[in-house]
C-alpha positions in Angstrom: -83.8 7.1 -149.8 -86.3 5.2 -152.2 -89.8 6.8 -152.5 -92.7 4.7 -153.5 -95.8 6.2 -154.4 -99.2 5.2 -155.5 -101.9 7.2 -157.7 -105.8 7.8 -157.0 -107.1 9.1 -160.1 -110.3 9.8 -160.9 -112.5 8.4 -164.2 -112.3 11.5 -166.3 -108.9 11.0 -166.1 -108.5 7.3 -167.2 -111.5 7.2 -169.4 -110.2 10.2 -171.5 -109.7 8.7 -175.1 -108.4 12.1 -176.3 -105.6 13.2 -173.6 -102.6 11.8 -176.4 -100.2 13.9 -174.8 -101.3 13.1 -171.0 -101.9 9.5 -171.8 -98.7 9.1 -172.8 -97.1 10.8 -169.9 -99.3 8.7 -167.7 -98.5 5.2 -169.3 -94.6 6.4 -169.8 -94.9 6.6 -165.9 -96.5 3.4 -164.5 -94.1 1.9 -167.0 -91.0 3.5 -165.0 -92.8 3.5 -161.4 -93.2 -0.2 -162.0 -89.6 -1.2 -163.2 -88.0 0.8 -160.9 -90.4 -0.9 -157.9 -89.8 -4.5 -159.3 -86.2 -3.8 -159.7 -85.7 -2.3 -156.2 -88.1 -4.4 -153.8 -86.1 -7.8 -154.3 -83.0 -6.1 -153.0 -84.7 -3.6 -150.3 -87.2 -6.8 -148.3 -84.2 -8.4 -147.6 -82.4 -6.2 -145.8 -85.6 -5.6 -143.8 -84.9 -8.6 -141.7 -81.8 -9.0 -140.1 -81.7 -8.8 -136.1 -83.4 -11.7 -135.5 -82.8 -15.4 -136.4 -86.7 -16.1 -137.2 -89.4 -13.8 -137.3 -93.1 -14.9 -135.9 -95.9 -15.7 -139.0 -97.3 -12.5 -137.9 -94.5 -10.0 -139.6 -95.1 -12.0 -143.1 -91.6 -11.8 -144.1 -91.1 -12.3 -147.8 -90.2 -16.0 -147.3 -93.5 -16.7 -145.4 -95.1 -15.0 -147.8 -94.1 -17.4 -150.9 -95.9 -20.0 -148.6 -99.4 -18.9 -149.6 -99.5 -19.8 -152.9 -102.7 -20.8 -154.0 -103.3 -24.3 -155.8 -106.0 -25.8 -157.9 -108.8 -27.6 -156.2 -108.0 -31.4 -155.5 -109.5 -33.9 -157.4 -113.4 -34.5 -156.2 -114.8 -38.1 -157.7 -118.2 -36.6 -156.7 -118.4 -34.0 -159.2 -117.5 -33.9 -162.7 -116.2 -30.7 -164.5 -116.1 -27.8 -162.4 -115.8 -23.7 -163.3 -114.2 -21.0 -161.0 -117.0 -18.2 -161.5 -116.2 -15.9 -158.2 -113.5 -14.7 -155.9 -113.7 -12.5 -153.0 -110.8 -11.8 -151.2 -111.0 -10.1 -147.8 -107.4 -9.0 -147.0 -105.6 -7.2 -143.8 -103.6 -4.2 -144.7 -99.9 -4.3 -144.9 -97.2 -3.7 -141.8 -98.0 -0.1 -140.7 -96.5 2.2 -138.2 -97.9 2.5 -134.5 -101.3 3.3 -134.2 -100.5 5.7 -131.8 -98.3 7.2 -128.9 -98.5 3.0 -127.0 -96.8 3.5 -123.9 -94.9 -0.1 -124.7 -92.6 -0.1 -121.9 -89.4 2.7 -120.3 -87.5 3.6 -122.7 -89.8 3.0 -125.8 -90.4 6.9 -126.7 -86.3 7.6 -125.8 -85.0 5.3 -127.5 -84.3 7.0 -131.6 -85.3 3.7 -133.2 -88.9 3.6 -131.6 -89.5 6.9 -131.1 -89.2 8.8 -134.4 -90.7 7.1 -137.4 -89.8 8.3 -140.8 -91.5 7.2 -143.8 -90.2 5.6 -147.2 -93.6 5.8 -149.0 -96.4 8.7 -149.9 -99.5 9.1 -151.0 -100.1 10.4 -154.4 -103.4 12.2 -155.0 -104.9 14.1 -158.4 -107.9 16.0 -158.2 -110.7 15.8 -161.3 -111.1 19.5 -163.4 -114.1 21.7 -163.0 -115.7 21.0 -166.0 -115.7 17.6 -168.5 -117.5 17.8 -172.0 -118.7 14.4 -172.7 -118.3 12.8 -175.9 -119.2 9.9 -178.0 -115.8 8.5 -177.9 -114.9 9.3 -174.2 -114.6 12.1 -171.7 -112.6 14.7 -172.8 -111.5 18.0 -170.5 -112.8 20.6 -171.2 -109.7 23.5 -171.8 -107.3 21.0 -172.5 -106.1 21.5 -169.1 -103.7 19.1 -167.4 -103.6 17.2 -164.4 -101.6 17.9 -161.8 -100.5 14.9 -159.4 -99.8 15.5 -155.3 -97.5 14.3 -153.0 -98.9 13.9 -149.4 -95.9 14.4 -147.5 -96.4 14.6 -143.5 -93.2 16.5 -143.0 -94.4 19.7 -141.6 -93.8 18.5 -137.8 -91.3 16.3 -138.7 -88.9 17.9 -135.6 -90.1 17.6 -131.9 -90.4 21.1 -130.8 -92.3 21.3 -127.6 -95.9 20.2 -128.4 -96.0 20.8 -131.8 -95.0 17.3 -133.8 -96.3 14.3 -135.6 -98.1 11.5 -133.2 -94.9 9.7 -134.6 -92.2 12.4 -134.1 -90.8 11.8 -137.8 -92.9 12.2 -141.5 -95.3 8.8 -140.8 -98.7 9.5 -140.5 -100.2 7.0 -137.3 -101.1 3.6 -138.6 -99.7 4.3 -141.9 -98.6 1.3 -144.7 -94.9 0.9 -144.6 -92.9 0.2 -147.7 -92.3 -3.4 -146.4 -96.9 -3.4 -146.0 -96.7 -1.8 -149.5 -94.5 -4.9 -151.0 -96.8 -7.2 -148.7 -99.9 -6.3 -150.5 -98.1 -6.3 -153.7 -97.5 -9.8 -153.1 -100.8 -10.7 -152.5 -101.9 -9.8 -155.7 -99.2 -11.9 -157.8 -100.3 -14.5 -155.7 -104.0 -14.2 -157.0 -102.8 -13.5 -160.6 -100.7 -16.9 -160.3 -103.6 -18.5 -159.3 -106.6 -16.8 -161.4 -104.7 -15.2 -164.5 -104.7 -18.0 -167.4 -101.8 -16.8 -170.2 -98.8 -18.4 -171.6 -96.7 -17.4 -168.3 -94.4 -20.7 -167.0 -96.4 -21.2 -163.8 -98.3 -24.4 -164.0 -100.9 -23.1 -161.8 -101.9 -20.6 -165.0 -102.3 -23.4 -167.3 -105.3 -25.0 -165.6 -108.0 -23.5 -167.1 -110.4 -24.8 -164.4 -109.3 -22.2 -162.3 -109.3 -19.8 -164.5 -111.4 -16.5 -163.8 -109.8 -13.5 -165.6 -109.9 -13.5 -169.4 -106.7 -13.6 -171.7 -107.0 -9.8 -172.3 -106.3 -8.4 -169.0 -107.8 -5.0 -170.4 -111.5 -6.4 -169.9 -110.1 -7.2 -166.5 -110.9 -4.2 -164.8 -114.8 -4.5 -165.3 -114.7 -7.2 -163.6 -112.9 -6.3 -160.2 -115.0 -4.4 -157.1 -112.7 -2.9 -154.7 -114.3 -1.9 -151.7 -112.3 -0.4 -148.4 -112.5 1.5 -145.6 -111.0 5.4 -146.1 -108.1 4.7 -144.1 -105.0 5.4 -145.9 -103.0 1.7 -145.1 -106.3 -0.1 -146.3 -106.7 1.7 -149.3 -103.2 1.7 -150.2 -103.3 -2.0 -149.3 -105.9 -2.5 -152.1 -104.0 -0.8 -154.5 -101.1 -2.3 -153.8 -102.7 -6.1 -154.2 -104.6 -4.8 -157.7 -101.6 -3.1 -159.2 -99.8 -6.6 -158.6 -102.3 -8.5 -159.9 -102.5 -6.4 -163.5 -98.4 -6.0 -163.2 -97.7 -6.4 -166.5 -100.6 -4.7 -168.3 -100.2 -2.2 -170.8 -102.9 0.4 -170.5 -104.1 2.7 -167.7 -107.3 1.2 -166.0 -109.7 2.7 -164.2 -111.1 0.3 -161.0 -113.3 2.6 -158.6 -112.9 2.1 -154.6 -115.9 1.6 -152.9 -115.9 3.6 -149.9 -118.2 4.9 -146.7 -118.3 7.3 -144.4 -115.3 6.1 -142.0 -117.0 6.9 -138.8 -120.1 4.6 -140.3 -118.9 1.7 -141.9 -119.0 -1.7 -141.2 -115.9 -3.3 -142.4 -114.3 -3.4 -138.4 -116.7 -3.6 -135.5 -118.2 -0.6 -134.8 -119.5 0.3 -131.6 -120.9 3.8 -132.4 -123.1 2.5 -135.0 -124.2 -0.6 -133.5 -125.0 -0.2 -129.8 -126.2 -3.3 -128.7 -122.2 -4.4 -129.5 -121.4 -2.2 -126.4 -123.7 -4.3 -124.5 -122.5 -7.7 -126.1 -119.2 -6.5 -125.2 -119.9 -5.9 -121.7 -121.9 -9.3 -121.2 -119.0 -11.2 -122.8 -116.6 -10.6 -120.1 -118.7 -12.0 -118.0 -118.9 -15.0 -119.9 -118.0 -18.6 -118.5 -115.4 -18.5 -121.2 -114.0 -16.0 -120.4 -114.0 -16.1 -116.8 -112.0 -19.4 -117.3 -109.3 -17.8 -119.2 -108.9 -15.0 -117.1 -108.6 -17.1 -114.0 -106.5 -19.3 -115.5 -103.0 -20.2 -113.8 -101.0 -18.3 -117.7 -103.0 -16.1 -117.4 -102.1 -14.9 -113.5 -98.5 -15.3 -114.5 -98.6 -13.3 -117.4 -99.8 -10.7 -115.3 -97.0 -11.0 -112.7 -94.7 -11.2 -115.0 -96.1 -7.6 -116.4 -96.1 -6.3 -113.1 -92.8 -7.4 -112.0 -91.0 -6.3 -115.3 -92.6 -3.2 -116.4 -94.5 -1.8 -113.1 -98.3 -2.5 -114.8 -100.2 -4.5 -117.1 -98.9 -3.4 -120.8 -101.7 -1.8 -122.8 -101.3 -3.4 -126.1 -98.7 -6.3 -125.6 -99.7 -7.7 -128.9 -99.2 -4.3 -131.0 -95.9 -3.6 -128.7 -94.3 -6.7 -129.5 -94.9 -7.6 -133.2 -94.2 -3.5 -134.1 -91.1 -4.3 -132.5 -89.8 -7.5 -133.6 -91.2 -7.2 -137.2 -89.5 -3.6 -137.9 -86.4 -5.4 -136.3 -86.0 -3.1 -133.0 -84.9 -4.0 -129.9 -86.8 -6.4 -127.7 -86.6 -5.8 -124.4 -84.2 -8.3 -122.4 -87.4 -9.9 -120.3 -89.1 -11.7 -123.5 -86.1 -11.5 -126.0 -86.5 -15.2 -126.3 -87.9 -15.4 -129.8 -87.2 -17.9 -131.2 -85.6 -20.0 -128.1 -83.2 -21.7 -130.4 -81.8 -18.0 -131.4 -78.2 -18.0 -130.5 -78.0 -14.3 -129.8 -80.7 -14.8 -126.7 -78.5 -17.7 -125.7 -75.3 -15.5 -125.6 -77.1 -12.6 -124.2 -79.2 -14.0 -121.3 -77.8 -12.1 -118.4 -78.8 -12.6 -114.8 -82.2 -10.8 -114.4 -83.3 -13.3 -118.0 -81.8 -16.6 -116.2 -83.9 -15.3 -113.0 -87.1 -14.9 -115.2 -86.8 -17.5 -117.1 -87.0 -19.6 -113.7 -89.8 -17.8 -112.2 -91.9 -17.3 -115.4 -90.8 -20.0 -117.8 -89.2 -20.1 -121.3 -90.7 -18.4 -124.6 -92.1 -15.6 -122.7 -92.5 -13.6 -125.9 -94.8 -16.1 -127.3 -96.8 -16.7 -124.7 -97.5 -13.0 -123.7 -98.5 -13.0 -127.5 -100.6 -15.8 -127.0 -102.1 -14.3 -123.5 -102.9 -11.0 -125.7 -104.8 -13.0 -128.6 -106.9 -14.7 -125.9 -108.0 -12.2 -123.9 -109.0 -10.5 -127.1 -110.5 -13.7 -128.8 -111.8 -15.6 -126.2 -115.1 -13.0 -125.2 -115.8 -12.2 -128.9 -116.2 -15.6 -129.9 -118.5 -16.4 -126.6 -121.9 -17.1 -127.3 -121.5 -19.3 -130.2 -120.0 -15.1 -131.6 -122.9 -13.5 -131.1 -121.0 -10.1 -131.0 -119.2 -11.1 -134.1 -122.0 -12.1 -136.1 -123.8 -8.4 -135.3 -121.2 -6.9 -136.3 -120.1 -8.1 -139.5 -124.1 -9.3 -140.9 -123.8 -6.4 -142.9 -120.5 -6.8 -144.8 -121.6 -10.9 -145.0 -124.6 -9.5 -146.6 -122.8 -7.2 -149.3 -120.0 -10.2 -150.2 -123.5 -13.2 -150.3 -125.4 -10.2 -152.6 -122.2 -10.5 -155.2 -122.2 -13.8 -155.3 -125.5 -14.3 -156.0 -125.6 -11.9 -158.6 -122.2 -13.8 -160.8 -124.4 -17.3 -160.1 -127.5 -15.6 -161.7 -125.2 -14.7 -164.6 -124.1 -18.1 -165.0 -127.4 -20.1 -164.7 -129.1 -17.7 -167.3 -125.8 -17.8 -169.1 -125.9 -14.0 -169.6 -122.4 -11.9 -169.4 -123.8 -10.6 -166.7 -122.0 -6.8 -164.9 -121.6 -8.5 -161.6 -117.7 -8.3 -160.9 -116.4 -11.4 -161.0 -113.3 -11.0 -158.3 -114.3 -8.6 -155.1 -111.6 -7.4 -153.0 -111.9 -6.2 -149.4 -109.4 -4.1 -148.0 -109.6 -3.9 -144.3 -107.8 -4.6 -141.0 -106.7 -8.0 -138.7 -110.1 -7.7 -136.7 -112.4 -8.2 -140.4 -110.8 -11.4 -140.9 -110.8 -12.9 -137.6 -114.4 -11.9 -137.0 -115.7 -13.3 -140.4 -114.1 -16.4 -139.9 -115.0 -16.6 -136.0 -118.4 -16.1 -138.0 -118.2 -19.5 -139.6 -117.7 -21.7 -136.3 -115.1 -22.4 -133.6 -113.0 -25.1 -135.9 -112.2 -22.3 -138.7 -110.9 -19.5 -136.5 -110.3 -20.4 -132.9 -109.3 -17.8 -129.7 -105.4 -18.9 -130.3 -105.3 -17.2 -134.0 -104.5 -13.8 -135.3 -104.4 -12.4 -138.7 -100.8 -11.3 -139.6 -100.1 -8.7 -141.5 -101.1 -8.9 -145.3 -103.5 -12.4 -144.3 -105.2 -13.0 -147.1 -108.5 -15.0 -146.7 -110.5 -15.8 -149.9 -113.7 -17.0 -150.8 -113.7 -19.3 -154.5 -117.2 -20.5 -156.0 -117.3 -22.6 -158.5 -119.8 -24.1 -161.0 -120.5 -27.6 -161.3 -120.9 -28.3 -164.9 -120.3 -32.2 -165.3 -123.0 -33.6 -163.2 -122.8 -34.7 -159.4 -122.6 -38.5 -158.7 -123.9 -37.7 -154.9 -126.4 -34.9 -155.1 -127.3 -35.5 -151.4 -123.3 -34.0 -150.5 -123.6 -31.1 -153.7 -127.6 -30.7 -153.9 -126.9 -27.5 -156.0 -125.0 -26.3 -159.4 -122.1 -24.6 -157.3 -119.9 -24.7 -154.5 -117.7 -22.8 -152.6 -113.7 -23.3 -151.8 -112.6 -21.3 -148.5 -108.5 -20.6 -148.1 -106.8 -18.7 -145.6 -102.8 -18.1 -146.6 -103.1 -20.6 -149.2 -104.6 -22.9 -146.8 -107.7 -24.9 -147.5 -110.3 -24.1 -144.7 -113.5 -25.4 -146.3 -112.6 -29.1 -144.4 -113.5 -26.8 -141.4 -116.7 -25.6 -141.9 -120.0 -27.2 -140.1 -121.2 -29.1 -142.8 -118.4 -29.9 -145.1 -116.7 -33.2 -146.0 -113.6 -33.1 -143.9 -111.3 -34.7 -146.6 -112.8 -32.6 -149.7 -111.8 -28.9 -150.9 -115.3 -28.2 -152.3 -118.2 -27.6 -149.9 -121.9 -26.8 -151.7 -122.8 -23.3 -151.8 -126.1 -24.3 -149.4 -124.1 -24.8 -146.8 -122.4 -21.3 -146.5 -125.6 -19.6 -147.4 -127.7 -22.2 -144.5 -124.6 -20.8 -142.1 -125.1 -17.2 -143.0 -128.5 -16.6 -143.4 -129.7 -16.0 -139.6 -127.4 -13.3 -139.3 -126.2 -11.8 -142.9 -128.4 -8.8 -143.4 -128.2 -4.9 -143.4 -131.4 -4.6 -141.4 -129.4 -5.0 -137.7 -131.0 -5.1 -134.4 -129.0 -2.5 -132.7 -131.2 -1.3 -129.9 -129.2 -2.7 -126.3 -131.7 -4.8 -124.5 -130.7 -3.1 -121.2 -131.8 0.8 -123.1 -131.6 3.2 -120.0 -135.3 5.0 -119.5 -136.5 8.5 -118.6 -136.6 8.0 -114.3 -140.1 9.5 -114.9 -140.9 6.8 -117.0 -139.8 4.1 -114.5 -141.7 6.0 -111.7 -144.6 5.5 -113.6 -143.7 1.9 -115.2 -143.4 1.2 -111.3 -146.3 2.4 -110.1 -148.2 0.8 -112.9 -147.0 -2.1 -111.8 -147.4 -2.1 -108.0 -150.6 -0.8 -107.7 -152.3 -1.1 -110.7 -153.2 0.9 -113.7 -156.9 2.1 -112.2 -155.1 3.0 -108.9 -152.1 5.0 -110.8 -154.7 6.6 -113.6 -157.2 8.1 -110.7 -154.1 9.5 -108.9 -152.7 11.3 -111.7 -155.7 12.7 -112.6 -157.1 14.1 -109.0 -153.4 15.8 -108.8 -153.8 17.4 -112.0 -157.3 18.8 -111.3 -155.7 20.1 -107.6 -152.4 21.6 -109.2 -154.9 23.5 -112.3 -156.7 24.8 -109.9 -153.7 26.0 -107.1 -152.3 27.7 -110.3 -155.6 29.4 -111.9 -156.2 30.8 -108.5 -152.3 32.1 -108.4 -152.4 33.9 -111.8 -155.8 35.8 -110.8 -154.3 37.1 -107.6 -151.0 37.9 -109.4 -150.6 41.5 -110.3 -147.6 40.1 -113.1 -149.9 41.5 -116.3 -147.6 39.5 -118.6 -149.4 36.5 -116.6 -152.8 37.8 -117.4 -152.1 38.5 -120.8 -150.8 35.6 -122.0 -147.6 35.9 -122.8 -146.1 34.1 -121.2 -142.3 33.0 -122.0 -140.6 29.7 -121.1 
């Protein structure tokens, strides 16, 4: 079995000038870790997909994958020379294991290929020394001592005994990255270094310097990244995946910092504990006329029946059942083992009980319960021209526009500004479809869903040869939007349908009602003290005179009931004052 691993080290670690011995031990090991992972990958993904004939976009299979290259920006006769000064890159972690103990369908915790799930891939964790002495030339540890690197290994409960095992049964940790997430992510980020790296490499794509955003020396690289995630471990293994292949074939040991929160508080996914009026928005949203017409829709009845009829209930999470399913090539159940319908296998295995559904409920049934499942998720969050959506995500919209701003400072006052250049975002399927959803109904509709490893990113670039139509580009920059290589700019209110480049303006006119960190969380419908209400009531029925003399008679009437009660009381603790509530 081939175990992959990934370090978290911490900066008096990398920055050590002095540490020749560990230094060398640590470069001697990248430099093995990293041939024996390039080496071993290309054989291992693709043997990872063999059951089925096709797989859906969602598993991102290494083939669809290579699809999302990245190209230059087309030819614009409206602008002259332009400069790629930004990239952020908002990513959805790699495939991962269940989420949890999903009650798919019978058979699904029996059965020894869905019920136990072992793991290929560990965490590897260092810790920093007690004490540093700082130097001029670096950070150097105090002692000499060494550090020591840890394996997370979640093998403890690996065997079922009673109550006492892993969520998963096996060594996998509940929505952990999978190797096949881990080479996913990895991908990603030779992706971006094909598109943004400029060296003597043979991709064409590295020889336009217009797109250029990294310097030649990749060393000076690492200033300019920001790498900011939520602390779960598929995210931030994600992250490091995606940087370690976009530096692959540096020489030195970097140091990039994660930018993190408290998980429980952030803002990278919407959160409902942080945010209460999104409860609210939620609940009104299902009540929405959008909604209403989806869920009352003919699909969307059979869908149901067809749940019912096969399984005995409405399936909890048909999207996460299915796609953990197909993309870790399991087996399907007969009732929607129709992907794809031209699969020879489904032909040559419909038995009677398929050929009877397939009557009743149609053809493509997986597809279409995949499609019901994205709706009904979609479909109330993007109500209300996304009101929920915008709440939620104003915050991180807020933190990417800040960045921006701060590289286009840099290159007006032509400064070599700290602002990092290329911001990554490690984070999870509902971040991406809710920033997009963010942007308008035509760049992310209630049909979509981010597959694993989607990759959206963000380009600005400077305008530096003039603009023959400064009505279209009224400023020095604009902005490029791609989802899986896929220009989305032509998409966005505002922008020239037929043209790559959109004017920065127009993003920031888009954002700017709802991209802040200063939310309006209070629910309009707050429940109130009943005593307040009573009195809100009363103040409103009768009158404030009527309500004000009332209260005050029945004061003066109780003060005096209970003045006379504590003379007459032969208590003494009464008498004396003490007393104790």
């Amino acid at each position: 079995m081939i175990e992959l691993t990934i370090a978290i080290s911490l900066e008096t670690f990398y920055k050590s000038q002095r540490l020749r011995n560990l230094q060398f031990k640590w470069l001697l090991f990248f430099f093995v870790f990293g041939c024996f992972y390039k080496r071993e990958t290309e054989a291992l993904s693709t043997n990872d997909y063999q059951r089925y004939v096709e797989y859906p976009e969602y598993c991102s299979t290494p083939e669809q994958m290579n699809q999302r290259r990245i190209l230059p920006v087309r030819q614009d006769n409206r602008v002259g020379e332009t400069r790629l000064v930004s990239v952020t890159a908002i990513i959805r972690h790699g495939a991962r294991t269940s989420l949890g103990h999903h009650t798919c369908w019978e058979g699904y915790w029996t059965t020894a290929e869905t019920s136990v799930w072992d793991c290929e891939i560990t965490t590897r964790i260092t810790t920093a020394p007690p004490t540093t002495v700082s130097k001029e030339a670096g950070l150097q540890i105090a002692g000499g001592r060494e550090i020591f690197l840890f394996d997370k290994k979640y093998d403890s409960l690996r065997k079922p005994d009673g109550t006492t095992s892993n969520i998963l049964n096996g060594t996998c940790q509940a929505g952990q990255l999978l190797r096949k997430g881990y080479d996913q992510s990895y991908r990603n980020g030779q992706i971006l270094r094909e598109a943004y790296l400029y060296d003597d490499g043979a991709s064409p794509i590295q020889h336009n310097a217009q797109m250029r955003l990294f310097p030649t020396k990749i060393e000076k690289a690492t200033a300019m990244i920001r790498f900011r995630s939520d602390d779960d471990q598929r995210t931030l293994m994600s992250g490091q995946a995606l940087i370690l292949g976009l530096l692959e074939e540096s020489t030195f040991s970097p140091l990039v910092q994660i930018h993190l929160a408290d998980r429980g508080r952030d803002i990278l996914s919407i959160n409902k504990d942080i945010c209460p009026k999104l409860t609210e928005l939620g609940e009104t949203s299902q009540n929405s006329r959008e909604y209403l017409s989806f869920a009352s829709s003919d699909e969307a009845a059979l869908m149901h029946q067809f749940m019912n009829e096969s399984f005995g209930r409405i399936l909890d999470h048909p999207l996460a059942c299915l796609m953990t399913t197909i993309c870790n090539d399991f087996s399907l159940p007969n009732v929607f083992d129709d992907y794809p319908l031209q699969n020879e296998k489904v032909q040559l295995h419909r038995n009677d009980t398929n050929a009877k559904l397939g009557g009743k409920y149609g053809l493509n049934r997986f597809q279409r319960l995949f499609q019901y499942d994205v709706q009904n998720v979609m479909t109330p969050l993007q109500s209300d021209n996304a009101a929920l959506l915008k709440l939620a995500m104003g915050p991180l919209w807020a933190e990417i526009l800040d960045l921006i701003r701060a590289v286009t400072e840099d290159s007006r006052s032509k400064t070599d500004g700290q602002a990092p250049r290329f911001h990554l975002v490690s984070a999870h399927d509902t971040t991406v479809s809710a920033l997009l959803s963010t942007l308008g109904g035509a760049v992310w509709n209630v049909t979509d869903w981010p597959p694993y490893a989607a990759m959206v990113v963000l380009e600005v670039h400077e305008i530096v040869g003039g603009r023959t139509n400064q009505n279209i580009f009224s400023s020095d920059f604009a902005f490029r939007l791609l989802y899986n290589g896929r220009v989305l700019t032509t998409t966005v209110p505002g922008c020239d349908p037929h043209a790559d480049l959109c004017d920065i303006t127009v993003l920031y006119n888009i954002l700017h009602p709802f991209a802040s960190r200063s939310r309006d969380c209070a629910p309009r419908n707050s429940p109130k003290d009943p005593w307040q209400e009573h009195i809100s009531r009363g103040l409103h029925t009768r009158g404030i005179g009527t309500v004000l003399v009332s209260v005050t008679l029945a004061g003066i009437l109780i003060g005096s009931i209970l003045a006379c009660w504590i003379v007459a009381c032969p208590c003494p603790y009464l008498r004396h004052g003490s007393i104790s509530l």
